[in-house]
BARO-376953 format. One record per residue (C-alpha): x, y, z; residue number from 1; residue in three letters. Coordinates in steps of 0.1 Angstrom, whole numbers. Example, Ala and Ser with C-alpha at 12.3 -4.5 7.8 and 13.67 -1.06 7.14 Angstrom:
<rs>
R_123_-45_78_1_ALA
R_137_-11_71_2_SER
</rs>
This chain:
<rs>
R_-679_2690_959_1_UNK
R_-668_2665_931_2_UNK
R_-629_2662_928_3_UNK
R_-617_2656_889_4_UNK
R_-585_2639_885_5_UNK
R_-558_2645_857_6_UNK
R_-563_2622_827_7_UNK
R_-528_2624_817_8_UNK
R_-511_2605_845_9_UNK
R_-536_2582_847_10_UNK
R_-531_2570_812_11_UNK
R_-495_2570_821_12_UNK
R_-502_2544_846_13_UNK
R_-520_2523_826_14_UNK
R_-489_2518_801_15_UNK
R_-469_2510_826_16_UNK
R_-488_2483_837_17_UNK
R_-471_2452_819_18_UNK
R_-496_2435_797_19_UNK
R_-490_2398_801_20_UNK
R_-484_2374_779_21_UNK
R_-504_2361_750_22_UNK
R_-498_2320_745_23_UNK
R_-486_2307_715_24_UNK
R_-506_2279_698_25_UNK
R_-488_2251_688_26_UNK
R_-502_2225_659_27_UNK
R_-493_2190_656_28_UNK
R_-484_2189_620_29_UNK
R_-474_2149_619_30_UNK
R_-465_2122_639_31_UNK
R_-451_2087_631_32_UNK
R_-449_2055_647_33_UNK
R_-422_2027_647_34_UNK
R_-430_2000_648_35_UNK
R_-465_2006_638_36_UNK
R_-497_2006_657_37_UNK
R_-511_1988_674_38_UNK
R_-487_1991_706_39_UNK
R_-471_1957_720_40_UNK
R_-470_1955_755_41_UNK
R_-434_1952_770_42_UNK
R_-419_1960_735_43_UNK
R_-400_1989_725_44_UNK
R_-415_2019_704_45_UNK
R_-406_2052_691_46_UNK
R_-427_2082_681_47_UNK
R_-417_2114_664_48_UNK
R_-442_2143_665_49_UNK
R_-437_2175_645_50_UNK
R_-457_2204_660_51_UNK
R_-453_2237_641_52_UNK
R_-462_2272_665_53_UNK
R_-478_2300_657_54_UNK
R_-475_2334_675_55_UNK
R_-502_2352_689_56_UNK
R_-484_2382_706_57_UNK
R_-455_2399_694_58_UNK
R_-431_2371_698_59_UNK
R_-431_2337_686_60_UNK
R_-432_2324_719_61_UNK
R_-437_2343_757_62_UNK
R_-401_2339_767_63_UNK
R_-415_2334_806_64_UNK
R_-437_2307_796_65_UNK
R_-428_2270_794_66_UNK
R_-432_2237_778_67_UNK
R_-439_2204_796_68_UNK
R_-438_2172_779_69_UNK
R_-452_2139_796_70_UNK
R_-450_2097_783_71_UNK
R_-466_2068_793_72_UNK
R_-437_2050_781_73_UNK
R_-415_2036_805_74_UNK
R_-374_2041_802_75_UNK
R_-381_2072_780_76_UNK
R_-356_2089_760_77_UNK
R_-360_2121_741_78_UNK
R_-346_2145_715_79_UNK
R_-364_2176_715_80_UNK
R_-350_2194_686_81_UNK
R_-363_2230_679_82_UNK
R_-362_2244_638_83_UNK
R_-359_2282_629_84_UNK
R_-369_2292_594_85_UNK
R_-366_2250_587_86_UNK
R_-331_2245_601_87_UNK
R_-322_2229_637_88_UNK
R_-317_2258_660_89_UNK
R_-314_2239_695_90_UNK
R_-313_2205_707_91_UNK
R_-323_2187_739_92_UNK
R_-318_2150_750_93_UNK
R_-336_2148_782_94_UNK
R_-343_2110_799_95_UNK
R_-375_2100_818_96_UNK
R_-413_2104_818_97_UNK
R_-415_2146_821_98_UNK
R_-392_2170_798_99_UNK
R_-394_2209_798_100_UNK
R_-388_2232_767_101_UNK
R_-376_2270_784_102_UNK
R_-397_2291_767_103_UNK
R_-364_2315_762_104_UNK
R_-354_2292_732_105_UNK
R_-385_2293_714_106_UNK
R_-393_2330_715_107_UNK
R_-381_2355_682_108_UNK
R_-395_2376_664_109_UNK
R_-431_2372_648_110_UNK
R_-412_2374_609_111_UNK
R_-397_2340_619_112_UNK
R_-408_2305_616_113_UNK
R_-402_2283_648_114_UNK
R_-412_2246_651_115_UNK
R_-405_2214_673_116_UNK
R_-394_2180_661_117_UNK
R_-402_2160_696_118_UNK
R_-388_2121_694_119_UNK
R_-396_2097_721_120_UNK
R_-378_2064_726_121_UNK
R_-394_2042_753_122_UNK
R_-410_2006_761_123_UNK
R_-446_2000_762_124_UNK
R_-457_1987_799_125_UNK
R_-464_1951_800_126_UNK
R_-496_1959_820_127_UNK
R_-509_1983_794_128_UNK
R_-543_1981_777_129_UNK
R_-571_2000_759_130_UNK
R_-552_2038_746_131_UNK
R_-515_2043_755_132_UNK
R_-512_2087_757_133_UNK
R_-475_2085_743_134_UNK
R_-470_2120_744_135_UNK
R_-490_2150_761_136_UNK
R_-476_2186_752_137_UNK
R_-487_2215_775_138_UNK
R_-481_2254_782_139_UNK
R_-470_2262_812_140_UNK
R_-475_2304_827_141_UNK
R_-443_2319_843_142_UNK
R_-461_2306_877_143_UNK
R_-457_2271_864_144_UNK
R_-500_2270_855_145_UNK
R_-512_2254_829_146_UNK
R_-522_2280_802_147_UNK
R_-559_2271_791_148_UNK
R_-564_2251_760_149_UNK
R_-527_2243_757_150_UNK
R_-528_2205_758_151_UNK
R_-519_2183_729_152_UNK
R_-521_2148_734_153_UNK
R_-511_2117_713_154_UNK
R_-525_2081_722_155_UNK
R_-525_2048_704_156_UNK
R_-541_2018_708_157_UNK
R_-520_1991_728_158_UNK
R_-525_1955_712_159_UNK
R_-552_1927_734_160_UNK
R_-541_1896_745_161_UNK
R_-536_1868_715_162_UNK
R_-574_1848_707_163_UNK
R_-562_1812_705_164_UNK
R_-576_1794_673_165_UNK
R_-610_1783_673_166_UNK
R_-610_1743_678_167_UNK
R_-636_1719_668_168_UNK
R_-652_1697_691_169_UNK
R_-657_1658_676_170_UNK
R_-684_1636_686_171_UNK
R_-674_1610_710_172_UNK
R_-677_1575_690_173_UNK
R_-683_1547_717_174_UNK
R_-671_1517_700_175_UNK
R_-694_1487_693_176_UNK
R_-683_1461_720_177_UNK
R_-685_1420_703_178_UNK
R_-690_1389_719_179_UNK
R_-665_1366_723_180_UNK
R_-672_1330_721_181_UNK
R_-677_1312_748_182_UNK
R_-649_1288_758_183_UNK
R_-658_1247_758_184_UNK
R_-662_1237_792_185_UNK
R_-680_1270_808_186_UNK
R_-715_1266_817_187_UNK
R_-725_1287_789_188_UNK
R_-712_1267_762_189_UNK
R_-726_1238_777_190_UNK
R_-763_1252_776_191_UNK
R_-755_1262_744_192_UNK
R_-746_1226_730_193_UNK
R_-777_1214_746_194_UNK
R_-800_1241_726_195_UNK
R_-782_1231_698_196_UNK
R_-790_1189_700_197_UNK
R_-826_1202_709_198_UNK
R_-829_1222_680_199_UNK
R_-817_1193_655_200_UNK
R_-838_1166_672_201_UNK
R_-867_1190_665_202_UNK
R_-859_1196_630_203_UNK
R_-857_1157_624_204_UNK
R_-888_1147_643_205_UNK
R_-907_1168_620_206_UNK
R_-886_1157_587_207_UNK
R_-901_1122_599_208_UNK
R_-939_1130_602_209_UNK
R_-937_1148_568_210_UNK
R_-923_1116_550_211_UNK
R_-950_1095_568_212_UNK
</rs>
């Protein structure tokens, strides 16, 4: 025998059943860097990042719902200031590599226009190399999960050691060595006198035989 079951309560049922949360998306709208890339190892830096957020359920932002914010930069301090309709509503000065935005402060109604001016102030590790992520922005569910295709990051490129200056390699000039003349008295200069008579006497004998 087939049983049929009221329609009415169950539809009751199924609005009470909480809907959950739709994530926000939030946009990087600009970032800056002082000083300019590329980053210096072991030298101070700061970065500003704008994001602007856009609701997708019927607040700006699910007020169980969280922000996490992460740096590679060491000694970091932030000011995490967050804009309603363009003027500051909330401010929050936080100090080390992870920050959290409650979710509570970012959520109003749909009509208004909520945004996030995130400064970092930090020192670029002296062993860093390759891309530096200076700030990575994620969602966070009311059980501390990362909501899917949340995370915005920021990296920049950290500066290579200094190339020293290209040298040029001269020949090697070996110097041209000179005699030095003999001293009178050393055997040498002796056999060298004697060449010298003999070469004369020649030169006469035949000056002789000519004439003759």
């Amino acid at each position: 025998m087939t049983r049929s079951f009221p329609l009415i309560p169950v539809l009751l049922v199924l609005l009470l059943i909480p809907a959950s949360p739709a994530a926000a998306s939030l946009v990087l709208s600009t970032v800056s860097f002082a000083p300019d890339d590329p980053l210096i190892p072991g030298s101070r830096q700061q970065v500003v990042a704008t994001y602007a957020i856009i609701p997708s359920g019927s607040t700006t932002f699910a007020p169980g719902h969280s922000l996490q914010m992460q740096t590679d930069l060491t000694g970091a301090q932030w000011s995490i200031q967050v804009t309603l309709d363009g003027r500051d509503a909330a401010r929050q000065t936080p100090a080390g590599s992870t920050a959290f935005v409650n979710g509570e402060i970012l959520s109003y109604p749909t009509s208004r226009d909520i945004g996030l001016v995130v400064t970092i102030d930090g020192t670029v590790p002296a062993n860093a190399s390759g891309l530096l992520t200076v700030l990575t922005l994620r969602e966070l569910d009311n059980g501390g999960k990362v909501i899917p295709g949340s995370v915005l990051a920021i990296s920049q490129p950290v500066a290579g050691p200094a190339t020293p200056p290209a040298t040029s390699v001269l020949p090697t000039l070996t110097p041209l060595l000179a005699t030095p003349p003999l001293p009178e008295g050393s055997p040498g200069f002796a056999a060298l006198s004697a060449m010298t008579a003999l070469i004369a006497a020649v030169l006469v004998l035949r000056a002789f035989f000519r004439e003759r």
